[in-house]
C-alpha positions in Angstrom: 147.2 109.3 148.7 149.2 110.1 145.6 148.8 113.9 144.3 147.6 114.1 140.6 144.6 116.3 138.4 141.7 115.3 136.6 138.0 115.3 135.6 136.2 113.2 134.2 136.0 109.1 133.0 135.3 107.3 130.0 133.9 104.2 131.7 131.8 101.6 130.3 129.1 100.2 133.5 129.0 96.5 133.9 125.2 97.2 134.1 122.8 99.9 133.0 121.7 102.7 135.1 118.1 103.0 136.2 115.9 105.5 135.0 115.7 106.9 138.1 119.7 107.1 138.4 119.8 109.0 135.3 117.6 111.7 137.3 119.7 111.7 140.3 122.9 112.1 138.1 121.7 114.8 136.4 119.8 116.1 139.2 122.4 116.8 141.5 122.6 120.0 143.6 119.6 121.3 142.1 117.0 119.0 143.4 115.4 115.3 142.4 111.6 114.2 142.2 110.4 112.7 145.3 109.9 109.8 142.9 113.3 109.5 142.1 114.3 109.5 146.2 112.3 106.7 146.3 112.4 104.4 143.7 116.2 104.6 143.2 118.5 101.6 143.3 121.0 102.9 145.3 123.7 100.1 144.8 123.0 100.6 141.2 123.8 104.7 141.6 127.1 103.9 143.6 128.6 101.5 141.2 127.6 104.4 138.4 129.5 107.1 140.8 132.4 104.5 141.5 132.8 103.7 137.9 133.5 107.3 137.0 135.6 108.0 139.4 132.9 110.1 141.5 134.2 110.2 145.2 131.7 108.5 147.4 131.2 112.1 148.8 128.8 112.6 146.3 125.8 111.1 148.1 125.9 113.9 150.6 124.5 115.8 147.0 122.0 113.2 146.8 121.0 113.8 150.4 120.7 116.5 150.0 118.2 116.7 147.2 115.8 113.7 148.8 115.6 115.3 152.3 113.8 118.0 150.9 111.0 114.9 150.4 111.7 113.9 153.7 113.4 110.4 151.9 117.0 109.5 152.8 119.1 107.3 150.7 120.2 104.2 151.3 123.8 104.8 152.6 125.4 100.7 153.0 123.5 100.2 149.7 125.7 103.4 147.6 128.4 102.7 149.5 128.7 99.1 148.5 127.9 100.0 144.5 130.7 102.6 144.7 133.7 100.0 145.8 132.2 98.1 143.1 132.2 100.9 140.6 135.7 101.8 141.6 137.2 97.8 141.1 135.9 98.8 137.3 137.4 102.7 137.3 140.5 101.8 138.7 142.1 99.5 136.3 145.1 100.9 134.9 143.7 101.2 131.3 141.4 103.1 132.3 143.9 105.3 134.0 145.3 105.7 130.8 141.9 107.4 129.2 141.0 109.2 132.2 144.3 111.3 132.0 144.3 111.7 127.8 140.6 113.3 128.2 142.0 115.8 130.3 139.7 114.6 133.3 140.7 114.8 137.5 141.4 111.8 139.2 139.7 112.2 142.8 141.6 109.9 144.5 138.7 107.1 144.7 141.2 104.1 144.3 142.0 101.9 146.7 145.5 101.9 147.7 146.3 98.3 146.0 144.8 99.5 142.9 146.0 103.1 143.1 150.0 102.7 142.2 149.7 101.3 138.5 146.1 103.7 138.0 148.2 106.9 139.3 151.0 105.4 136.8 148.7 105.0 133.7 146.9 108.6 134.6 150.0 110.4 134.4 151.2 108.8 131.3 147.7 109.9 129.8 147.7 113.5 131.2 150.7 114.2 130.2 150.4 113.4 126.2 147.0 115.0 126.8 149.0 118.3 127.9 151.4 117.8 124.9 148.9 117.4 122.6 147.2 120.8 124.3 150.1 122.4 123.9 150.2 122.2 119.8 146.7 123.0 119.6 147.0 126.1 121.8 149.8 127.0 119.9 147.8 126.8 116.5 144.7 128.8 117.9 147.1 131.1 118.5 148.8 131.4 115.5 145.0 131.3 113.8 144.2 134.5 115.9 146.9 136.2 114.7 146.2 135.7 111.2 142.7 136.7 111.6 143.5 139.9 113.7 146.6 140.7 111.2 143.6 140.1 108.0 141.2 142.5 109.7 144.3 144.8 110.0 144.4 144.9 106.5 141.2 145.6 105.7 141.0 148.1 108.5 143.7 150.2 106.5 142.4 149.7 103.0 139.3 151.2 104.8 141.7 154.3 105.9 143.2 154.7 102.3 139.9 154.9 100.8 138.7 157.4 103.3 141.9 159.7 102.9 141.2 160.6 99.0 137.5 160.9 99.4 136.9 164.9 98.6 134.6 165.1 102.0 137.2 164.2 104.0 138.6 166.9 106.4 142.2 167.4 107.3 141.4 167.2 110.9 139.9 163.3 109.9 142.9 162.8 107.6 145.5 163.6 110.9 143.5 160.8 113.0 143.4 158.2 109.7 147.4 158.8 109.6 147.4 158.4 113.8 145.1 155.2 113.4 147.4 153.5 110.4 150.5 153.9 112.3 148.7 152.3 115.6 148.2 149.7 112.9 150.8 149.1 111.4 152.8 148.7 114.9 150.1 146.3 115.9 150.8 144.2 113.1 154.2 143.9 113.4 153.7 143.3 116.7 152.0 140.2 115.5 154.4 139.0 113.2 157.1 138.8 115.4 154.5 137.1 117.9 153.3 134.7 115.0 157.2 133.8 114.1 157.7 133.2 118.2 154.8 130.9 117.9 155.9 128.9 115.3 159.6 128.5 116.5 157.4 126.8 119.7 155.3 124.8 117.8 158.8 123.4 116.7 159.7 122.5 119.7 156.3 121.2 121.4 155.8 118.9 118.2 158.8 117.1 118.3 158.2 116.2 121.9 154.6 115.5 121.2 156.5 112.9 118.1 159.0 111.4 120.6 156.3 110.9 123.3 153.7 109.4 120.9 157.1 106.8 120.0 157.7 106.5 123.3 154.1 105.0 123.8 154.1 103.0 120.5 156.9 100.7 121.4 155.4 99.8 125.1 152.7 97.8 122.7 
């Protein structure tokens, strides 16, 4: 089995899930109506696992749940859904969307499927992780700012509180202590902010020559 990350699927089901599904999906660990054990279309909840790239593992949570109601699911039924569900996940498009969202492929795809998926999913993750990369790089850069603003006022604060009449000298040595702190923590963050940037540079240009990349395979 080939070694890659992921999460989660953007998958459209060839059919919709049962009401009862929907309570066993969001269910999971945390327990299910004994309705729900009962009443459940099984093949249906596979094919909704196998299309999102759920490892057919996941019934053991399902189990889980229902034996508590002395029910237990219908094991050929799921199991049957799932490879259906997976024919849908696996498709090399999909690939694609699964690895831009960021998600973890769990290594549900059949071997003759799982080449060109694996293929697709990296190509996804990795202008997802480019893309990641700018936009950690800006919330950076925006935290900076903020903290170098609050600075600012932080000392504008000081200055006022130095001139005031009731201010004692003892108060006035800490304000001058305090400013100096300050003003070596904003520096500090100017040369961080100009680091940052210089990255950004770099991280955006191979985000831009990535992004052509893709463009001219269509």
């Amino acid at each position: 089995m080939l070694s890659v990350r992921v999460s989660a699927a953007k998958v459209t089901s060839a059919k919709p899930l049962a009401a009862a599904a929907v309570l066993l999906a969001l269910a999971g660990c945390a327990g299910m109506s004994e309705q729900a054990c009962l009443t459940s279309d099984w093949r249906t909840v596979g094919f909704e696992d196998g299309s999102l790239g759920r490892s057919e593992a996941t019934i053991g949570n399902y189990r889980k749940a229902c034996a508590e109601h002395g029910v237990s699911p219908d094991l050929e039924a799921y199991r049957a859904g799932h490879a259906d569900g997976v024919q849908a996940y696996c498709k090399p498009g999909n690939g694609f969307e699964v690895g831009h969202s960021g998600a973890t492929y769990q290594g549900v795809c059949p071997a003759n499927l799982e080449q060109d998926f694996v293929a697709e999913y990296n190509t996804g993750r990795r202008l997802h992780d480019l893309e990641w990369a700018v936009q950690r790089i800006d919330s950076q850069i925006a935290n900076n700012y903020r903290e170098q603003e609050n600075i600012r006022a932080e000392i504008t604060r000081i200055g006022v509180s130095m001139i005031a009449n009731d201010t004692t000298t003892e108060q006035r040595v800490l304000m001058v202590s305090r400013s100096a702190e300050l003003g070596r923590r904003y520096g500090e963050l100017t040369a961080q902010t100009k680091s940052l940037e210089d990255e950004r540079v770099v991280q955006s240009i191979e985000l831009r020559d990535f992004q052509q990349t893709l463009a001219a395979r269509f």
